[in-house]
C-alpha positions in Angstrom: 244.7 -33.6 -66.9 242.1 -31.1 -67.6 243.4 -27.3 -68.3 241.1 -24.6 -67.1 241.1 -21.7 -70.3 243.0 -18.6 -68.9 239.8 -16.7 -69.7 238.2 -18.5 -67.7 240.7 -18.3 -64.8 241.1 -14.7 -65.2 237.2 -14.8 -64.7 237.4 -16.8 -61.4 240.1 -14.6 -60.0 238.7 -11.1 -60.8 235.2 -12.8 -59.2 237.3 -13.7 -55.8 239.2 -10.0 -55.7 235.1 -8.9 -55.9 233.9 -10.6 -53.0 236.8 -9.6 -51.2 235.8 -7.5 -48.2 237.0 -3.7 -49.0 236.6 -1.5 -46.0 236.8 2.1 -46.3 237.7 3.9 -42.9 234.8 5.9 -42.0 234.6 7.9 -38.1 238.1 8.4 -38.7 239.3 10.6 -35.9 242.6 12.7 -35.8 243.7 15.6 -33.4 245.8 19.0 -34.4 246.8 21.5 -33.3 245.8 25.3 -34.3 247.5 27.1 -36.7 247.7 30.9 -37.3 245.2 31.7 -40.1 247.1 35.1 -40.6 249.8 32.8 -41.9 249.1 30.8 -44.9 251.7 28.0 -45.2 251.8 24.3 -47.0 251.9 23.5 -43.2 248.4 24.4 -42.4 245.0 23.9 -44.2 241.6 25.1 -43.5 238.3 22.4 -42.4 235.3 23.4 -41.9 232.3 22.5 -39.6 229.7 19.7 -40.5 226.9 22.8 -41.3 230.1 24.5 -43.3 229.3 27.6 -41.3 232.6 28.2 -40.0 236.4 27.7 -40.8 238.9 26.6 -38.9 243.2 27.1 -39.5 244.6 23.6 -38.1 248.1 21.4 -38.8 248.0 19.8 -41.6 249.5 17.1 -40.0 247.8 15.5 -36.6 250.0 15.3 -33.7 247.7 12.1 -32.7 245.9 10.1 -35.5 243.6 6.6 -36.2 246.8 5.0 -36.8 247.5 6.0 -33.4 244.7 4.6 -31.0 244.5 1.3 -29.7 241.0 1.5 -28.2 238.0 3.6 -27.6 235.0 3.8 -25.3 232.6 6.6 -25.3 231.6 8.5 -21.6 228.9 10.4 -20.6 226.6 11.9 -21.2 227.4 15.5 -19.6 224.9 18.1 -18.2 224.1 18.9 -22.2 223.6 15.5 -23.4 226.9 15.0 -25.2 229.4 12.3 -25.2 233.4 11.9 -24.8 235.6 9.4 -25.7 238.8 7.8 -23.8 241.1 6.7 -26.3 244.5 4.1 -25.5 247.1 5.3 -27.3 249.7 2.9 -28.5 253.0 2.8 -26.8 255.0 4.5 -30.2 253.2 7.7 -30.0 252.7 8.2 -26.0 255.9 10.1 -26.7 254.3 12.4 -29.0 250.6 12.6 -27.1 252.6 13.6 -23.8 255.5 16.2 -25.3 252.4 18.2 -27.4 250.3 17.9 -24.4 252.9 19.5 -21.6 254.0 22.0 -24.3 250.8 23.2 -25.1 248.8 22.7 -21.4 245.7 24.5 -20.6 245.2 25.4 -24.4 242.6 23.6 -26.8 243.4 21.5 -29.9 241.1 20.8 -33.0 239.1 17.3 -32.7 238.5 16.5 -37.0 236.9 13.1 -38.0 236.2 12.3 -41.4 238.1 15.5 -42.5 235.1 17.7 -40.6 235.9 19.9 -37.8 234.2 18.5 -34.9 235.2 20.7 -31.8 238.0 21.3 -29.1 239.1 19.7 -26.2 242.1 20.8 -24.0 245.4 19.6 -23.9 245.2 18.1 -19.7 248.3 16.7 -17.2 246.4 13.6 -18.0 247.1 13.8 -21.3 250.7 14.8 -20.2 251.1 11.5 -17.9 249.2 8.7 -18.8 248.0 6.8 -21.7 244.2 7.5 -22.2 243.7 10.7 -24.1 240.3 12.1 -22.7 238.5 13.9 -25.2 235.4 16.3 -23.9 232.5 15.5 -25.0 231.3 17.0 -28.2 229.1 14.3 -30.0 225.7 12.6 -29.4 225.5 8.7 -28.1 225.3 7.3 -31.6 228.7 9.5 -33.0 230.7 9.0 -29.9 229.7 5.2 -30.1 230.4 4.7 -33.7 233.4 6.5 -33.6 234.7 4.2 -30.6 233.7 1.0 -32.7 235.4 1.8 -35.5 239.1 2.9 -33.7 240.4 -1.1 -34.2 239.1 -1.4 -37.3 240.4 2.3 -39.2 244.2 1.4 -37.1 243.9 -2.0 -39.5 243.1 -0.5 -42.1 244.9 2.7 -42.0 248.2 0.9 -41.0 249.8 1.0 -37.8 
């Protein structure tokens, strides 16, 4: 029987791990909820805009995340050319989508992706009693599409 030379099978293996596909989550969309900037806390943190004009107080921690969204399709455009996106939201966090929704109604929540302040949308009775969070439209047809595409892929990846 022929024996391979560990050197040669460490070689073999470290080439397989290389060609091994190795995603990294990009249009990775979470939604929070606004925090009081005259507070500083561990709780909160500060993102910016994509042109890092402007600053924005938000929960650190997103009341709806990638690891929370099922599917995506983007809508529009509206009278300004933008695009929204319905999302499915999985069954474990309809819970949390419709409590933070009827507690907060008629008020606006931070829309972040990739860690950039995007925009607001408003917490709706939709939101409150279904399972398709509607978010207003705030991107152009390429964003809102790639952003939709890559929901699946980001829950995978991100864990569920």
């Amino acid at each position: 029987m022929m024996r391979i030379p560990f050197a040669i099978a460490l070689l073999l293996l470290g080439m397989l791990l290389a060609s091994c596909n190795t995603y990294k989550p990009v249009f990775v969309l979470s939604l929070h909820e606004f925090a009081n900037p005259q507070v500083s806390t561990s709780l909160s943190k500060q993102v910016r805009n994509s042109n890092r004009e402007l600053q924005y107080t938000i929960k650190n921690f997103p009341f709806l995340s990638a690891r929370s969204f099922l599917d995506a399709e983007p809508y529009g455009p509206d009278k300004d050319g933008f695009y929204g996106l319905r999302i499915k939201v999985d069954i474990w966090n309809l819970g949390t989508m419709r409590h933070t929704a009827g507690s907060n109604l008629g008020l606006v929540y931070a829309v972040v992706v990739d860690g950039t302040y995007v925009g607001t949308s408003h917490f709706t009775p939709q939101m409150r009693d279904g399972d398709i969070l509607v978010i207003e439209p705030l991107w152009n047809e390429y964003e809102a599409t790639k952003i939709a595409e890559h929901v699946r892929l980001n829950r995978e990846r991100l864990g569920k």
